[in-house]
N, C-alpha and C positions, 0 to 999 in steps of 0.2 A: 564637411564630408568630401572625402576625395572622387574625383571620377569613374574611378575605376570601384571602389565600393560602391560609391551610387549605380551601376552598372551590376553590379552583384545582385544587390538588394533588392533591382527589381525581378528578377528571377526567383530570388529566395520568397521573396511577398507573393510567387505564384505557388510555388512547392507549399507555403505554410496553409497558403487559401484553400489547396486540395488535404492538407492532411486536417483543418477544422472542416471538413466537410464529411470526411470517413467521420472524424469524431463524432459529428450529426450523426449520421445513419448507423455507428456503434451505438450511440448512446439512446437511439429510438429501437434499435433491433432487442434493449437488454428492457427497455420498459413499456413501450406501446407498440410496439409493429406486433401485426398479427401474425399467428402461427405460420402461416402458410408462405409467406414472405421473403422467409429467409434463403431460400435458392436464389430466389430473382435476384435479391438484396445484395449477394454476395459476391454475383459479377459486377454490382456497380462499385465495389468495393474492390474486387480486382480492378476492374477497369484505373479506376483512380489511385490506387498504388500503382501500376503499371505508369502512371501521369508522369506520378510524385516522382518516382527511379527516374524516368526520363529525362524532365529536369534536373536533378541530383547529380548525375553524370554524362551530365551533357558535357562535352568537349569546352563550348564556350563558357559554363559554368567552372570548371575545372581550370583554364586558362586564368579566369577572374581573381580564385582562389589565390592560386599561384602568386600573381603578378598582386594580390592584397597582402599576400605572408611577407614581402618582403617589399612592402612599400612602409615609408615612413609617416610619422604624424596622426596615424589613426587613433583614436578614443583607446579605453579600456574595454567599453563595448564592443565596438568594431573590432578590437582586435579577438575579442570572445567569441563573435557569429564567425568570422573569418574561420576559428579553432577549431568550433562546433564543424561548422559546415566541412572544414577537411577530413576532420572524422568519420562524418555520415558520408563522403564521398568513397574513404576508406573501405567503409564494411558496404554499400553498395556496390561498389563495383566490381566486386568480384563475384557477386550471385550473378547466373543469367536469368533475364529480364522474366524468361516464361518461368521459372522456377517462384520465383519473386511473388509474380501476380496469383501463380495457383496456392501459393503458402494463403497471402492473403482474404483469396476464395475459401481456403479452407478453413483457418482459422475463425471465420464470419458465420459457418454454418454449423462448426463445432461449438459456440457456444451456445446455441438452439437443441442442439442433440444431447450436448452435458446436460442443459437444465431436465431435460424430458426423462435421462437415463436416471438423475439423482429423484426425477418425481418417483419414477416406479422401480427406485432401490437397485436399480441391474445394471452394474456395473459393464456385461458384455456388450452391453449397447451401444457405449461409449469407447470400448476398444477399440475396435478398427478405427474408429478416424486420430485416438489417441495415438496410436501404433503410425500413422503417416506422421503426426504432427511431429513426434520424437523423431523421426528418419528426415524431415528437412531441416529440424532445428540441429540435428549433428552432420548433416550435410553442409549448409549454412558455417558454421563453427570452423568445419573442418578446410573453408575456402579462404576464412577469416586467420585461422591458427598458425604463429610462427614455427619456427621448425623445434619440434618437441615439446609445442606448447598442446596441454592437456585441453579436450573440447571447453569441458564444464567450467574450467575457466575463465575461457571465451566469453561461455556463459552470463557467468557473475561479472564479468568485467562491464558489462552492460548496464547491469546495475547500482554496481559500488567497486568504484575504482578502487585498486589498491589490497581489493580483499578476495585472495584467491582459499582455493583449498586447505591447503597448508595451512593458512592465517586464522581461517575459521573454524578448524580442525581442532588448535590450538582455543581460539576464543568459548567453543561449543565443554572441549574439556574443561574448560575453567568453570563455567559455568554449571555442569553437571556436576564436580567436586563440590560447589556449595550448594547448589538447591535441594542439590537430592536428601541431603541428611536434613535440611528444613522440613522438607516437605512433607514427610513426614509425621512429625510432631505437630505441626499447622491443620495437617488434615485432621486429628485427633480433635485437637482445640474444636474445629468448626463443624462437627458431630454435635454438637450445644448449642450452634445457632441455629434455631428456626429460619428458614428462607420460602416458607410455603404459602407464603402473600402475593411472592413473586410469580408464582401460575396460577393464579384463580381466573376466573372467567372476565376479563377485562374485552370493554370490545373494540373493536380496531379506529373506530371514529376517536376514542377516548387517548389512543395509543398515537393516532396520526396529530392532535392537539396536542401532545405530550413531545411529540418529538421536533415538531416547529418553534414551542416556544424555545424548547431547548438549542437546537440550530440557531437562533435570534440571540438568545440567552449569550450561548459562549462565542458571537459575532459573526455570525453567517448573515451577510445583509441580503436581502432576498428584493433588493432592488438589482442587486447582481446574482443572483444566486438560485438556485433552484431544488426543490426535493422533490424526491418520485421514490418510487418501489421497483424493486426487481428482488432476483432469486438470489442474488448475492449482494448485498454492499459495495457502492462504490462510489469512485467522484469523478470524474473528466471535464475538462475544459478548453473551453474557444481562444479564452483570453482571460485577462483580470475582471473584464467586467460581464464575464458572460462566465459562472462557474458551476456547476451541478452537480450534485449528491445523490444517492439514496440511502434507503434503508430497510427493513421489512421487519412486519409485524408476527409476531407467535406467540407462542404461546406463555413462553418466560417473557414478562415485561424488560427486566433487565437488560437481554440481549437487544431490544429496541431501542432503550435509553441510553446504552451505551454503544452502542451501533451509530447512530447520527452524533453523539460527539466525537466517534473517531472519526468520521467522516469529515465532520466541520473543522476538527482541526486539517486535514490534509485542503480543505477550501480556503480556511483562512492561509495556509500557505501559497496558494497560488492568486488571490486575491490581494496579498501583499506585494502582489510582484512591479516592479519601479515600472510605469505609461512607458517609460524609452526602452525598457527590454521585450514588454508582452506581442506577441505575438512576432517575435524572430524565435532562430534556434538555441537564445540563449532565457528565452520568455521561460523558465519552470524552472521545477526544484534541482537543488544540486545534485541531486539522487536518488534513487528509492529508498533508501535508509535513512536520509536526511526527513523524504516523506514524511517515512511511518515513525519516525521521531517524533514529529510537529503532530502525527492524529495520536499515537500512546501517549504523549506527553496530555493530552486534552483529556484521552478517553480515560486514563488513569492515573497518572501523578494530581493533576484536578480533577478530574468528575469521580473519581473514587474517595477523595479526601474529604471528611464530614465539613469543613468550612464552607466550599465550594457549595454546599448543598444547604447552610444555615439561611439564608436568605429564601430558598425559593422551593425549598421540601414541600409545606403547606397549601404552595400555590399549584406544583406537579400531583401532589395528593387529591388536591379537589379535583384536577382533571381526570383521574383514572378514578376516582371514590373508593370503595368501600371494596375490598380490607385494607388496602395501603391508606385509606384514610384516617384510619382508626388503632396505625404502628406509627409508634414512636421514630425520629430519627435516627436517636442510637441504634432500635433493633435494624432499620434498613439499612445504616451503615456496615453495621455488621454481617449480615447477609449479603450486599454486592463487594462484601472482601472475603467472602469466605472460601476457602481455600479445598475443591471436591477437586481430585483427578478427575477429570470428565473426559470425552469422546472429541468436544467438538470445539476448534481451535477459537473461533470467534467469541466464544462463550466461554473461551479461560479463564480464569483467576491469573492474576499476576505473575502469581510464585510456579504455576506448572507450565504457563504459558512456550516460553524457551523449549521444553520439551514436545511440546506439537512441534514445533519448528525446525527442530531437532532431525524428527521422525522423516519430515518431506525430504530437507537439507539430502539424508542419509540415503534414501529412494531417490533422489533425483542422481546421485554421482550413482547410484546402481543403474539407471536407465540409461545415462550418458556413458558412462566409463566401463560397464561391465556387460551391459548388450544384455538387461534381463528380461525375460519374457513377457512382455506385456501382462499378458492370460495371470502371471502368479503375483502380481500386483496386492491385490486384498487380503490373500493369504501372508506377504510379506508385510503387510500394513496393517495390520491384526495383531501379528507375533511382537510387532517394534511397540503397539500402544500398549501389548500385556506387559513387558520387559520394561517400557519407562515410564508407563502410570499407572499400569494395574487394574486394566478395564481394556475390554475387547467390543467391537462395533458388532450390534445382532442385525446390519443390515450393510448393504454398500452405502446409503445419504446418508449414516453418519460416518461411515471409516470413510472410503477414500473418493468417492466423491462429492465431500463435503466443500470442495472448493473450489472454485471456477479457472484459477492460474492455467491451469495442463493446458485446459482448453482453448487460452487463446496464444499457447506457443511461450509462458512464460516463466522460461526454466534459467532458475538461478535469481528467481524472485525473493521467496520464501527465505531467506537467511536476511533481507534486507528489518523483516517484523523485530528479528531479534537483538539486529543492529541497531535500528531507530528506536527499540527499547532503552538500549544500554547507550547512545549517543543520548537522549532523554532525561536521563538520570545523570551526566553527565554534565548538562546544561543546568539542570537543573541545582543542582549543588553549588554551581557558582551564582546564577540568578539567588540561592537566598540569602547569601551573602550581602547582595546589593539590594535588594528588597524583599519587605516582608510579605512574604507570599500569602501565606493563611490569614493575615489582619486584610488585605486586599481583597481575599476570596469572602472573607466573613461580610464585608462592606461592601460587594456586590459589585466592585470597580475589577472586573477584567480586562477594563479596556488598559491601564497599565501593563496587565501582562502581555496581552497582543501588542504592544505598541514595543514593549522592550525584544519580543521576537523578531515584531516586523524590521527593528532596524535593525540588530544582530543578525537576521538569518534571511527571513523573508524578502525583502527588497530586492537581493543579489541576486535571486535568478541561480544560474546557473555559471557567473562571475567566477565564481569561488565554487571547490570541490566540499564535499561533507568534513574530509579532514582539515582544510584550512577553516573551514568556517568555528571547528573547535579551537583551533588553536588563536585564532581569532577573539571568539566569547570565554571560553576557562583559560585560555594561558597553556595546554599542554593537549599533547597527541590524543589522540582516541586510548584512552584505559576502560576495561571493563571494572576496573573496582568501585566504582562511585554507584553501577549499578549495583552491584552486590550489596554492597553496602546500605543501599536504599530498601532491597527484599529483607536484608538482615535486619534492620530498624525497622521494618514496617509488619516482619511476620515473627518475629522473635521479641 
């Protein structure tokens, strides 16, 4: 290690110490802290993003950078936290610092006011602080933006390099040319499957044993690992060996079973990350879409596939008892694939899923790019779920504040679900190639699969972008047709 990196490093080992320490008090503010907390909570949260920027663009931080981009001999690592790190000095430095700290205030108390607004359906509750968060994140964008570069792309650049409007304009078309004449015909078919096992009166002690073994099951080691509850789903992490999920319990069992396996797969992704990457800027996933690859890839190319489930149905059945103890696997196969237009994105079906995604994608360039009214939000988000599922929300928890993104400022997220779908199936296609998936899944051996990830994808951190790392595993660029492909086979 050179001097002058080692001189970086210890800097950056202070910025990353402050950004797992927000993670701490996010991730206690989403599942234990008490109501009343979250104002205090949220200047300590300013406080410490105001740290974090500090350090980031500091002058001797900046110099370091410099004088490391053009030093020779450094690793492939090094040369990656270097990359990172000029990046994050990029979009840092041009917020001013007070702007910075009150986003982060904000954002910390608007996830307390979403959950309360979605408890009691009333969307105007959550407007006004909605309504600021959208006026910094295009303030923000617009400090960041080249000259005639579009905010929202700004945006998405955050999350998936490479994939601007245009690109996903095009990807979203393609996708609606095939689903939609599926979808159809698929929804007919599953008018014949009974699914009414899945809400009976199951109760939450039965649900929380169901969804631990599961997390264990498909490799959440919980010597590193943690589950809890909140009002949405989630995962964040310290490092590889400090990783945490949740999930929550209701009334569809389904949405619990497959809730902690989308989870665990986005933990077994950060859980694979190489001891010499965790915890620098290049310690995580290549991307949000890379993410939500590694959890849809879990929560449904496997945990939807009856193999996946021949080994250990019996044993999840005695845990929740009686009616699912007394349905066959075929019939619950067929009921966690069956194909309803529904209301609420997490509880998709496969084949309608792209179409929730669709819906935000659409509203989010109308919020960014067209200056629409906050206030007509529900109304616009109503008309988009009658026009592409055919079902309207009789409340704001389940239209438009069914998700917690807006609230913490993360706009240009929601296209990444769609992408890590169709990167997923992607992967997937070449993995069966090289091994038998479903004689694996049957034989209770995931740890092949995890293992063929971890080296493929997981270990690299942030090494490697979402697109090399395909072209790396399949041999060719990002194509959507291997998803398609996969809905066509699986709903046809």
């Amino acid at each position: 290690m050179s001097k002058t990196f080692e001189k970086l490093s210890g800097y950056l080992e202070k910025a990353m110490a402050i950004q797992a320490s927000m993670v701490l008090f996010e991730w206690d503010n989403e599942t234990l802290a008490p109501k009343e907390a979250a104002p205090f909570t949220s200047k300590v949260i300013g406080s410490l993003s105001a740290q974090y920027m500090e350090i980031m663009i500091s002058e001797e931080v900046k110099e370091l950078v410099d004088a490391c981009r053009n030093e020779q001999g450094l690793t492939e690592a090094e040369q990656a936290i270097v990359r990172e790190a000029a990046e994050e000095i990029e979009k840092l430095q041009c917020i001013p610092p007070r702007e910075y700290r009150e986003f982060a205030e904000l954002t910390s108390k608007a996830t307390r006011i979403w959950a309360e607004a979605k408890k009691e359906k009333n969307f105007k509750k959550f407007a006004p602080v909605l309504k600021d968060i959208v006026g910094y994140q295009k303030k923000f964008a617009s400090y960041r933006a080249k000259d005639g570069e579009k905010l929202y792309n700004v945006m998405l650049d955050s999350y998936e390099k490479g994939f601007d409007m245009e690109t996903l304009d095009r990807f979203f078309d393609e996708l609606k040319e095939n689903i939609v004449p599926m979808l159809h015909d698929a929804a007919e078919r599953s008018k014949k499957v009974d699914d009414s096992f899945l809400t009976a009166d199951y109760p939450e002690q039965a649900q929380e044993e169901a969804a631990r073994f599961l997390a264990e099951y498909v490799g959440l080691d919980f010597g590193r690992g943690v589950l809890a509850v909140s009002a949405h789903p989630f995962t964040t992490n310290l490092h590889n060996h400090d990783v945490r999920i949740t999930t929550h319990y209701g009334e569809s069992i389904d949405s619990s079973i497959f809730s902690v396996i989308h989870e665990t797969g986005h933990a077994l992704y950060e859980l694979g990350i190489r001891d010499d990457l965790t915890q620098t800027l290049v310690g995580q996933g290549a991307s949000m879409g890379m993410h939500e690859c590694q959890s849809r890839f879990f929560e449904n190319i496997i945990g939807r596939n009856k193999a996946f489930w021949e080994p250990i149905f019996d044993t999840v059945a005695d845990m929740f008892g009686t009616p699912l103890k007394s349905v066959s696997l075929d019939a619950f196969i067929a009921a966690v694939n069956k194909t309803v237009p529904g209301l609420i994105r997490t509880e998709a079906d496969e084949l309608s899923y792209a179409l929730h995604v669709l819906v935000r994608y659409e509203i989010e360039k109308m919020m960014i790019e067209e200056d629409v009214e906050i206030d007509e939000l529900p109304a616009i988000w109503n008309k988009k779920y009658e026009e592409y599922l055919g079902v309207s929300p009789k409340n704001d928890a389940e239209g438009i504040l069914q998700d917690i993104h807006w609230s913490q400022g993360s706009f240009g997220y929601f296209p990444s679900y769609a992408l890590g779908s169709a990167f997923g199936a992607q992967i997937y296609h070449t993995m069966k190639q090289e091994m038998d998936v479903e004689e694996l899944l049957r034989e209770g051996k995931l740890e092949a699969i995890r293992k063929y990830l971890r080296e493929k994808i997981h270990q690299y951190g942030k090494l490697k972008d979402s697109r090399q790392i395909l072209k790396d595993v399949t041999g060719e660029d990002f194509t959507p047709k291997y998803y398609i492909e996969y809905l066509r086979e699986k709903y046809r």
